[in-house]
RODOBA-82419 format. One record per residue: residue number from 1; residue in one letter; x, y, z of N, C-alpha, C in turn. Coordinates in Angstrom, 2 decimals. Example, Ala and Ser with C-alpha at 12.3 -4.5 7.8 and 13.67 -1.06 7.14 Angstrom:
node seq->1, type->A, nx->13.19, ny->-5.69, nz->7.80, cax->12.30, cay->-4.50, caz->7.80, cx->13.20, cy->-3.30, cz->7.80
node seq->2, type->S, nx->12.85, ny->-2.25, nz->7.08, cax->13.67, cay->-1.06, caz->7.14, cx->12.90, cy->0.03, cz->7.87
# end
This chain:
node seq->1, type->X, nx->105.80, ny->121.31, nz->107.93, cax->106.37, cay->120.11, caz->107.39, cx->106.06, cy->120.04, cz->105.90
node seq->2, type->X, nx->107.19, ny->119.67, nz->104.78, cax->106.92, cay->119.64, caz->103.51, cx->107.53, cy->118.22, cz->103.57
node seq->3, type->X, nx->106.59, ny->117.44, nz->102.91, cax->107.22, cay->115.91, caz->102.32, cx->108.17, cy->116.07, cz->100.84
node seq->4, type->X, nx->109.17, ny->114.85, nz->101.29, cax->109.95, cay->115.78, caz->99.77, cx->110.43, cy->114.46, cz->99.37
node seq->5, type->X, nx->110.28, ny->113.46, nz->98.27, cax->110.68, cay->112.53, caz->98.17, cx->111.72, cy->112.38, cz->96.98
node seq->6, type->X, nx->112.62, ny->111.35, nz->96.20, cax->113.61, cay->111.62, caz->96.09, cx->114.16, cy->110.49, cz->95.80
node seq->7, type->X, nx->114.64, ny->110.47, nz->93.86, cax->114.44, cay->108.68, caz->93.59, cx->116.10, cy->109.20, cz->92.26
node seq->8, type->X, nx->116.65, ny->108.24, nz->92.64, cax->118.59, cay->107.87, caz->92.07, cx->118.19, cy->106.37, cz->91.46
node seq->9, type->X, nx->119.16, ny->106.71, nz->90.50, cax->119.73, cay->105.06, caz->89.99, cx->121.32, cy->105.32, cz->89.76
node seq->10, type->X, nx->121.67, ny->104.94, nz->90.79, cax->123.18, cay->105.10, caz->91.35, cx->124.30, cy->104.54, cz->90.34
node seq->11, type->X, nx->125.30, ny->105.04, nz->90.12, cax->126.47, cay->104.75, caz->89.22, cx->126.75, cy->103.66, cz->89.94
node seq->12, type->X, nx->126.79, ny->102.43, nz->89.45, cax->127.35, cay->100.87, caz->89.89, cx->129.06, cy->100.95, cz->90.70
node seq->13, type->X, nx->128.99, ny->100.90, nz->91.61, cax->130.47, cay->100.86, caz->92.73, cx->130.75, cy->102.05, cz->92.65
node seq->14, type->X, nx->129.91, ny->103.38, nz->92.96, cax->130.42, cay->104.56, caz->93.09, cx->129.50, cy->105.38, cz->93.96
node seq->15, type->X, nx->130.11, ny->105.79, nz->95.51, cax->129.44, cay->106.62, caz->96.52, cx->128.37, cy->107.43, cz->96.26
node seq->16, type->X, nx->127.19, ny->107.12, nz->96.03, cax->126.03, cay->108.24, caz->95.10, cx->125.44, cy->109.20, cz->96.50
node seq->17, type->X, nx->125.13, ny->110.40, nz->96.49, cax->124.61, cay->111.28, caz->97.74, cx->123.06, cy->110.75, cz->96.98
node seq->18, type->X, nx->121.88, ny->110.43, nz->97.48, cax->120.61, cay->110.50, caz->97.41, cx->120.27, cy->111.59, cz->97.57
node seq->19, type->X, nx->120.09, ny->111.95, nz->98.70, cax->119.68, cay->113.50, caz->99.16, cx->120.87, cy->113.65, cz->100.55
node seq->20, type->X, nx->120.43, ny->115.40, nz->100.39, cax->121.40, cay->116.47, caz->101.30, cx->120.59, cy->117.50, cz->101.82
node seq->21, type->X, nx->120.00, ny->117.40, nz->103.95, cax->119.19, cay->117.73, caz->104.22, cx->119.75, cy->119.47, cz->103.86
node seq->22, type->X, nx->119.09, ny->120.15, nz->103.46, cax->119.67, cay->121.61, caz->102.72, cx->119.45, cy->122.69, cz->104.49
node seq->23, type->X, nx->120.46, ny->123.92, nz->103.94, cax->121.06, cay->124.16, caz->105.47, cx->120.02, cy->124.98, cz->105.71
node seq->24, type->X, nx->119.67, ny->125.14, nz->107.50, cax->118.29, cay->125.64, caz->107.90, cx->117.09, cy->124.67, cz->108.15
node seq->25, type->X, nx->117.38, ny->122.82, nz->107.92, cax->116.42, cay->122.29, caz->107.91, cx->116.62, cy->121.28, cz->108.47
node seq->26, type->X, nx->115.71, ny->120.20, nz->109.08, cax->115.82, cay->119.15, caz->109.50, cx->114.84, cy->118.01, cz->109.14
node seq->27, type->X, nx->115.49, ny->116.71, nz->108.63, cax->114.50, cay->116.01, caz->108.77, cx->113.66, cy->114.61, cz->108.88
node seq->28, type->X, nx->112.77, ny->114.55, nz->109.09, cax->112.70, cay->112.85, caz->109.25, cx->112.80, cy->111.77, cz->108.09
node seq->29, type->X, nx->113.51, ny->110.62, nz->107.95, cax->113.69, cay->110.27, caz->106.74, cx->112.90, cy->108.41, cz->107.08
node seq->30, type->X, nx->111.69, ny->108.81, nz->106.35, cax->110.51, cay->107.43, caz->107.23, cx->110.34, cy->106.40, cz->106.34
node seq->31, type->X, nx->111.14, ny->106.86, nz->104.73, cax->110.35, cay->105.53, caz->104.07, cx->112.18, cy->105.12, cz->102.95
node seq->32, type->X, nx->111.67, ny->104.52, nz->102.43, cax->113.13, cay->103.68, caz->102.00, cx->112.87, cy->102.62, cz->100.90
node seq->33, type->X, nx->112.87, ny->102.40, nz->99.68, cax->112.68, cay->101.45, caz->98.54, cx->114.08, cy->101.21, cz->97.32
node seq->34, type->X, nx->114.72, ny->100.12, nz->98.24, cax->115.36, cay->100.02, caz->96.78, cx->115.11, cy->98.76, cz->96.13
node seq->35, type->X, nx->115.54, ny->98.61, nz->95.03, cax->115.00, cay->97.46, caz->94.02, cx->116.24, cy->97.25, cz->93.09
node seq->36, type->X, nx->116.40, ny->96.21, nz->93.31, cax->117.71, cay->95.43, caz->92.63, cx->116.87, cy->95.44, cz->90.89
node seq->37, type->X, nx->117.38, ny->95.85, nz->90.00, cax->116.85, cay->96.23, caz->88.37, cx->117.94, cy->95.17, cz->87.34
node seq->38, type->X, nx->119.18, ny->94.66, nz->88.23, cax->120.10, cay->93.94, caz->87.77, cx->119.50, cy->92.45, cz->87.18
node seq->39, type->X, nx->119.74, ny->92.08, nz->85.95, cax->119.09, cay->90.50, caz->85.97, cx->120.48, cy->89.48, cz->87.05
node seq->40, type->X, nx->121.13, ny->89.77, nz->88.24, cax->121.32, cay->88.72, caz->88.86, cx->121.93, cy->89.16, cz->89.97
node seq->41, type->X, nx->121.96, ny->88.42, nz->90.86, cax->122.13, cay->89.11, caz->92.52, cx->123.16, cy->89.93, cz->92.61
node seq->42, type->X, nx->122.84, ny->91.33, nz->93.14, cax->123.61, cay->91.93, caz->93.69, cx->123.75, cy->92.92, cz->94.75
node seq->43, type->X, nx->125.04, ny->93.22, nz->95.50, cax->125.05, cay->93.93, caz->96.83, cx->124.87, cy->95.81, cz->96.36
node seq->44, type->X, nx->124.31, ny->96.06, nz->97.67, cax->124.13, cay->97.24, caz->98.12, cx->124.45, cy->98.06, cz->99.53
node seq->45, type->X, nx->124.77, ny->98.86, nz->99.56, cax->125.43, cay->99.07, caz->100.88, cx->124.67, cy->101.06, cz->100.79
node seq->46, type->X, nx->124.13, ny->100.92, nz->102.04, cax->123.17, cay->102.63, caz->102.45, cx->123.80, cy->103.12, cz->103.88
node seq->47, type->X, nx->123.93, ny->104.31, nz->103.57, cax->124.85, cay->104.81, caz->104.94, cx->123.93, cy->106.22, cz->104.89
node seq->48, type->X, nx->124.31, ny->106.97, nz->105.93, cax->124.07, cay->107.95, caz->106.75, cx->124.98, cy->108.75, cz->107.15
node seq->49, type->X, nx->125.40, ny->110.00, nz->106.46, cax->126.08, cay->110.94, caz->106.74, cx->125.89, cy->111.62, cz->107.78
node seq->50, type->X, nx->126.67, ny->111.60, nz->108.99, cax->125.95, cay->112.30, caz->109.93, cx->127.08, cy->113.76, cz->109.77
node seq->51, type->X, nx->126.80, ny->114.67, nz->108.96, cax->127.79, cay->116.04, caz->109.07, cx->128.24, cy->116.64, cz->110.11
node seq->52, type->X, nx->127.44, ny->116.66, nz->110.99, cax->127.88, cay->117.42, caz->112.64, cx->129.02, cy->116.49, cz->113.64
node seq->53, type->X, nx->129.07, ny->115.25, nz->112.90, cax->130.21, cay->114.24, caz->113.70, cx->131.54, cy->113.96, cz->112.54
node seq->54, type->X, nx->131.11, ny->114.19, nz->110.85, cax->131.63, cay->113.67, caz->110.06, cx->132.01, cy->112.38, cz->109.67
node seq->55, type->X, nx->130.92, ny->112.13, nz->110.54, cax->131.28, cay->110.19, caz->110.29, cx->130.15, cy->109.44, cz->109.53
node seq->56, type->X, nx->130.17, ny->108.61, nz->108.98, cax->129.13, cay->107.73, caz->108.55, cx->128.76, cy->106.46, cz->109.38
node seq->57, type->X, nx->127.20, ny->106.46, nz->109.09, cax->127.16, cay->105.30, caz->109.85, cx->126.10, cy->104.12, cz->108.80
node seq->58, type->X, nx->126.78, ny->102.65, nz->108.56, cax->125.99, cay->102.06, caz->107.98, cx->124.51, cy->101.42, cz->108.10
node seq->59, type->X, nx->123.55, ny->101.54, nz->107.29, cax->122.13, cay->100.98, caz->107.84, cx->122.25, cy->99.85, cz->106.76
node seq->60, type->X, nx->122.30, ny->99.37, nz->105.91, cax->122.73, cay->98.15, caz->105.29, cx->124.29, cy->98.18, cz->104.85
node seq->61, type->X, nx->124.79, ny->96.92, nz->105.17, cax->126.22, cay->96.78, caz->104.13, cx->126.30, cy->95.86, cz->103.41
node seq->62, type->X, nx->126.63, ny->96.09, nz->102.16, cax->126.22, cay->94.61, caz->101.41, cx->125.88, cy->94.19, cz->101.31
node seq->63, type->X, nx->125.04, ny->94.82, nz->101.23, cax->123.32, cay->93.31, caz->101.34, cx->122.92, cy->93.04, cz->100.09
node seq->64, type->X, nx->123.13, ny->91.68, nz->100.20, cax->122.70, cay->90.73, caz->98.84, cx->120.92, cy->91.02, cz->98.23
node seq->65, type->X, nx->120.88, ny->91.18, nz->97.07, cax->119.63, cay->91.25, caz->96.71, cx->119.34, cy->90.95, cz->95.43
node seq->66, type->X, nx->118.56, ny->90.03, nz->95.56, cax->118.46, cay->88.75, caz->94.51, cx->117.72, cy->89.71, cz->93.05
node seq->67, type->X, nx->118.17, ny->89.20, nz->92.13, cax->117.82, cay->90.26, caz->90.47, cx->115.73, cy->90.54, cz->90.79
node seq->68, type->X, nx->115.82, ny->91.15, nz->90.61, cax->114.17, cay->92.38, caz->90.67, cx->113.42, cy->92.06, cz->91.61
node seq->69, type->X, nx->114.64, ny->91.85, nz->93.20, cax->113.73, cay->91.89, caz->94.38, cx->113.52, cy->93.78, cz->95.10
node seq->70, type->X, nx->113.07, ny->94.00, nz->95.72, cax->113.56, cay->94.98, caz->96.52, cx->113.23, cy->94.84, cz->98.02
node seq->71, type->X, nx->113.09, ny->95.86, nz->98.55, cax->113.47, cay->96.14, caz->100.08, cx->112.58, cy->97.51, cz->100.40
node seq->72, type->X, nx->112.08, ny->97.37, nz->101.65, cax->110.97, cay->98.80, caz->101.78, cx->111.51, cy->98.45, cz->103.18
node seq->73, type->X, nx->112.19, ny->100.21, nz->103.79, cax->112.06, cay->100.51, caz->105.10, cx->111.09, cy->100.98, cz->105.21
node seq->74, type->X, nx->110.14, ny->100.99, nz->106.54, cax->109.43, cay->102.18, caz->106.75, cx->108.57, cy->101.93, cz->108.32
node seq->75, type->X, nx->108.06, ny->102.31, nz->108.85, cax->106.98, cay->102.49, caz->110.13, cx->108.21, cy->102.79, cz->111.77
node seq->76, type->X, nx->109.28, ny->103.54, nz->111.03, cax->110.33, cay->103.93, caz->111.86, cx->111.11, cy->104.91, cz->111.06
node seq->77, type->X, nx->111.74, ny->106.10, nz->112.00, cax->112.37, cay->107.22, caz->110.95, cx->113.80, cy->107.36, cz->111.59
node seq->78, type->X, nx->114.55, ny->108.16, nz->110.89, cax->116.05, cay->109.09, caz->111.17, cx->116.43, cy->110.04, cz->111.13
node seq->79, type->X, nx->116.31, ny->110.48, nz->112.44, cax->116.15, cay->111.80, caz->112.42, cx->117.34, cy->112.80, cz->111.42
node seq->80, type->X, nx->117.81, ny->113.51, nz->110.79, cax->118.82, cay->113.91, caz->110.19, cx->118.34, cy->115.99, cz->110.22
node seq->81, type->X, nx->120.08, ny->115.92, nz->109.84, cax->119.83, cay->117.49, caz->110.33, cx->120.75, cy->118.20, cz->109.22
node seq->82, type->X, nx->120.85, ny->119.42, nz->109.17, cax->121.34, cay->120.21, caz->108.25, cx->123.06, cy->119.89, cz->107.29
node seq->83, type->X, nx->123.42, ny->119.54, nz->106.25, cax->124.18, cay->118.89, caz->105.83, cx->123.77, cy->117.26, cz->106.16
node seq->84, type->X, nx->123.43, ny->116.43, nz->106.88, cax->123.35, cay->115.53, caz->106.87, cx->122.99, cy->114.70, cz->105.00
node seq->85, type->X, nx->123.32, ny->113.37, nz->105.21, cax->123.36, cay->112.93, caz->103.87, cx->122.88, cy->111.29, cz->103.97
node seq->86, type->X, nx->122.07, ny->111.04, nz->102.98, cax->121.77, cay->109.32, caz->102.76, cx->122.08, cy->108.95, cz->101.35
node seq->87, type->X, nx->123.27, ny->107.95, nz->101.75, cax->124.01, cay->107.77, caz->100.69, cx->123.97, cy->106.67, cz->100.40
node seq->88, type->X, nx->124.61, ny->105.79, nz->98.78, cax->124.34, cay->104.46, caz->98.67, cx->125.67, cy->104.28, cz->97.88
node seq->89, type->X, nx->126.43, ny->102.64, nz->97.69, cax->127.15, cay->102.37, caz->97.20, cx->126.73, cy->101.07, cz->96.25
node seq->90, type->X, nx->126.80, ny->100.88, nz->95.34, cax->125.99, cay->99.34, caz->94.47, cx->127.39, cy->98.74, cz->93.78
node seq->91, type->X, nx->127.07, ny->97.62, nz->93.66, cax->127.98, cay->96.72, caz->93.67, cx->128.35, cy->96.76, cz->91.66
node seq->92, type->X, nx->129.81, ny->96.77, nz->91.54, cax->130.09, cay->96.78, caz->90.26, cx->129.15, cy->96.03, cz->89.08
node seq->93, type->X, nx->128.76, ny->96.59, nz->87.94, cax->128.15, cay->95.88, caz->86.75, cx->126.77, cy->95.60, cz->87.86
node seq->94, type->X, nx->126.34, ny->96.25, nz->88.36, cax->124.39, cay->96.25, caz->89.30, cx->123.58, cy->97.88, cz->88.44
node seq->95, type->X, nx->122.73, ny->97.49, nz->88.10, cax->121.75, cay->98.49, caz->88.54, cx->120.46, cy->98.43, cz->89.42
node seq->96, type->X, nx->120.30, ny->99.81, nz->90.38, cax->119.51, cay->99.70, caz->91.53, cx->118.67, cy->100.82, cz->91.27
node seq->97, type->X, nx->117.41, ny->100.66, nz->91.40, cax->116.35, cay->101.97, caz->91.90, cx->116.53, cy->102.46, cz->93.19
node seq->98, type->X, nx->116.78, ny->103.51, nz->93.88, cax->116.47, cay->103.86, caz->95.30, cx->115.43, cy->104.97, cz->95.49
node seq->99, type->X, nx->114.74, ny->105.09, nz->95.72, cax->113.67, cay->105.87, caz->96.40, cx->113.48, cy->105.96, cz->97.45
node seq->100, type->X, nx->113.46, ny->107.31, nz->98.21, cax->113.37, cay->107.59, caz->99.59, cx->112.67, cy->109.08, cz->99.96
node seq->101, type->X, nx->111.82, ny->109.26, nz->101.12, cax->110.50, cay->109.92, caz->101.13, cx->111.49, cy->110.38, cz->102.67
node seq->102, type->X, nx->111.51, ny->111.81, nz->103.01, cax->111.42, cay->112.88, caz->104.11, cx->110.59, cy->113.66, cz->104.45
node seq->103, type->X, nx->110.17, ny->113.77, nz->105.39, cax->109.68, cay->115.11, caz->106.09, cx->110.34, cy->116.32, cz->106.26
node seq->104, type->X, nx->110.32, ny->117.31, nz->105.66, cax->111.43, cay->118.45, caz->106.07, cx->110.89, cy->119.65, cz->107.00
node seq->105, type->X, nx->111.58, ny->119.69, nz->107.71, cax->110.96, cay->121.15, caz->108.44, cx->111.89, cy->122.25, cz->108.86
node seq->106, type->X, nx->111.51, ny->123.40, nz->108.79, cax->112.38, cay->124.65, caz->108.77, cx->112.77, cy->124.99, cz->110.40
node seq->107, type->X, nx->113.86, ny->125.22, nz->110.26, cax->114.99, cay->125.31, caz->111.38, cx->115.37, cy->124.74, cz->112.04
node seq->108, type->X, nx->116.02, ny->124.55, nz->112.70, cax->116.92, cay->123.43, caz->113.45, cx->116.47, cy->123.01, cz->114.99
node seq->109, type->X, nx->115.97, ny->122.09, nz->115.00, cax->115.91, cay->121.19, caz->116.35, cx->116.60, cy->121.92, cz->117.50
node seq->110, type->X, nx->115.92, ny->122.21, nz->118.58, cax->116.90, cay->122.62, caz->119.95, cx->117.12, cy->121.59, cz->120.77
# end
């Protein structure tokens, strides 16, 4: 297991990839910090690329977040697997910190 953590300040209303579990690997994704940097409320929306289905699935949508609050996931993980992706969308004229911490481990889950 290599911890690999992993910090964006996302283009305001534009699909940003955070990280892309790289191919051959899998991994747990346990911690989660974003922080609204905007002086006044704004939305954020974090999804989950799942590559092996091609679908996304949302873990926040729009979620309001008041100017230099943030948000910490953590003491629960997701599992993610090779191509998989954690992605973010921020709401026009916002800036956001995101930081997010994985476990990676070499080869693929049976």
């Amino acid at each position: 297991m290599r911890p690999v953590s992993v910090a964006v300040e996302p283009t305001a209303a534009t699909l940003t990839t955070v990280y892309t579990v790289p191919t051959g690997y899998y991994a747990l994704w346990n911690l989660m910090y974003l922080h609204n940097t905007t002086g006044s409320t704004k939305t954020i929306t974090c999804e989950w690329y799942d590559a092996s289905a091609s679908a996304s699935w949302d873990i926040l949508t729009s979620y309001s977040m008041g100017s230099k609050d943030y948000l910490k996931f953590d003491g629960s993980y997701i599992v993610m697997e090779e191509g998989d992706q954690f992605r973010v969308t921020t709401e026009s004229g916002s800036t956001f910190s995101v930081l997010a911490t994985f476990e990676l481990y070499g080869a693929q889950r049976t």
